[in-house]
Backbone as a chain_set.jsonl record, in Angstrom:
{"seq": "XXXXXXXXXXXXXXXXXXXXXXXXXXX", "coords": {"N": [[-0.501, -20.113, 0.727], [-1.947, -18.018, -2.047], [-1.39, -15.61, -3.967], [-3.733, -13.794, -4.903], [-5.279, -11.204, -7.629], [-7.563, -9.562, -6.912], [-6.579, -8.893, -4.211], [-3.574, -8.706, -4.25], [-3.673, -5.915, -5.643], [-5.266, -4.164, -3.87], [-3.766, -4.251, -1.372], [-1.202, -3.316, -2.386], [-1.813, -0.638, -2.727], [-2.957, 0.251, -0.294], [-0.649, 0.607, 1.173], [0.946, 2.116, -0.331], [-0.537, 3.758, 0.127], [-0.197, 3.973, 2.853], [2.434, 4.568, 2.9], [2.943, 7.362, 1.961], [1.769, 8.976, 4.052], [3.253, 8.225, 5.872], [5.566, 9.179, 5.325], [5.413, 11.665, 4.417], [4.845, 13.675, 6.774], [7.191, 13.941, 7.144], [8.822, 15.095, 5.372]], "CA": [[-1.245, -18.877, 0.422], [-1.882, -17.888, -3.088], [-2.223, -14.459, -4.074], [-4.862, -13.339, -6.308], [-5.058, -10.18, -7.973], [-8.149, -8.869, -6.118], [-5.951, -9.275, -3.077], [-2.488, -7.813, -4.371], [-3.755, -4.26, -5.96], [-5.558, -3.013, -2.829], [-2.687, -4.077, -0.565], [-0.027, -2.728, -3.134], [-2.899, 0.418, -3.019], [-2.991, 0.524, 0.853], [0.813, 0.431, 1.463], [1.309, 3.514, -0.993], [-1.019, 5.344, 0.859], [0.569, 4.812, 4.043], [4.187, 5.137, 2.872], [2.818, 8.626, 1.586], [1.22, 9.448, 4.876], [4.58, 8.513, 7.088], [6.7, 10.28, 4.461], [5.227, 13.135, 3.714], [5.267, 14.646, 7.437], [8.372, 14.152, 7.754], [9.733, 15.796, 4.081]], "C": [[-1.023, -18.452, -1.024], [-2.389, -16.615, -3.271], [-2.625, -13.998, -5.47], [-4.739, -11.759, -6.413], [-6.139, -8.948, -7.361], [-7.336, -8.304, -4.718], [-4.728, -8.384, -3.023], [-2.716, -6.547, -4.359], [-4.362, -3.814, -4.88], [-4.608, -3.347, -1.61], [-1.624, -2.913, -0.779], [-0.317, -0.759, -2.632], [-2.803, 1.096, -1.678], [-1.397, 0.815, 1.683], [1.694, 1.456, 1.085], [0.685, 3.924, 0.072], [-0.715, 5.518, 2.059], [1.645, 4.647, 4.412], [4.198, 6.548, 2.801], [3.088, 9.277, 3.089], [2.357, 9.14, 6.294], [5.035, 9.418, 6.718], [6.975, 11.471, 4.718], [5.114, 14.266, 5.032], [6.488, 14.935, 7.409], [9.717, 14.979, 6.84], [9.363, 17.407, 4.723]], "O": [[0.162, -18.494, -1.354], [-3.528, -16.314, -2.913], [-2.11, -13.887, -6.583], [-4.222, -11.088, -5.519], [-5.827, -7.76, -7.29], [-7.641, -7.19, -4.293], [-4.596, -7.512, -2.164], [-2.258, -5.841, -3.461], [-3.97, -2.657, -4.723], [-4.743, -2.523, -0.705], [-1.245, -2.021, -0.02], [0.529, 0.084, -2.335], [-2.605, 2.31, -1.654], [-1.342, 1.254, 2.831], [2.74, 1.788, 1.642], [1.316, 4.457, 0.985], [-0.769, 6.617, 2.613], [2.076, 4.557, 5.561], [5.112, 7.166, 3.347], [4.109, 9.882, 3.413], [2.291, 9.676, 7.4], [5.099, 10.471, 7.352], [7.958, 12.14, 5.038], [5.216, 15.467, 4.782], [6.915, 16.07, 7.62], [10.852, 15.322, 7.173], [9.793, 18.412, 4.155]]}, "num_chains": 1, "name": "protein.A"}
């Protein structure tokens, strides 16, 4: 598997937004 850069930034992108969205009830 080779990862391309289309591929990385909306993972990287999707992974923030639902580290936020556990997080942030719980702060």
């Amino acid at each position: 598997m080779k990862i391309d850069k289309d591929v990385l930034i909306p993972r990287t992108l999707v992974a923030a937004i639902i580290a936020v969205l556990v997080i942030a009830p719980n702060v």
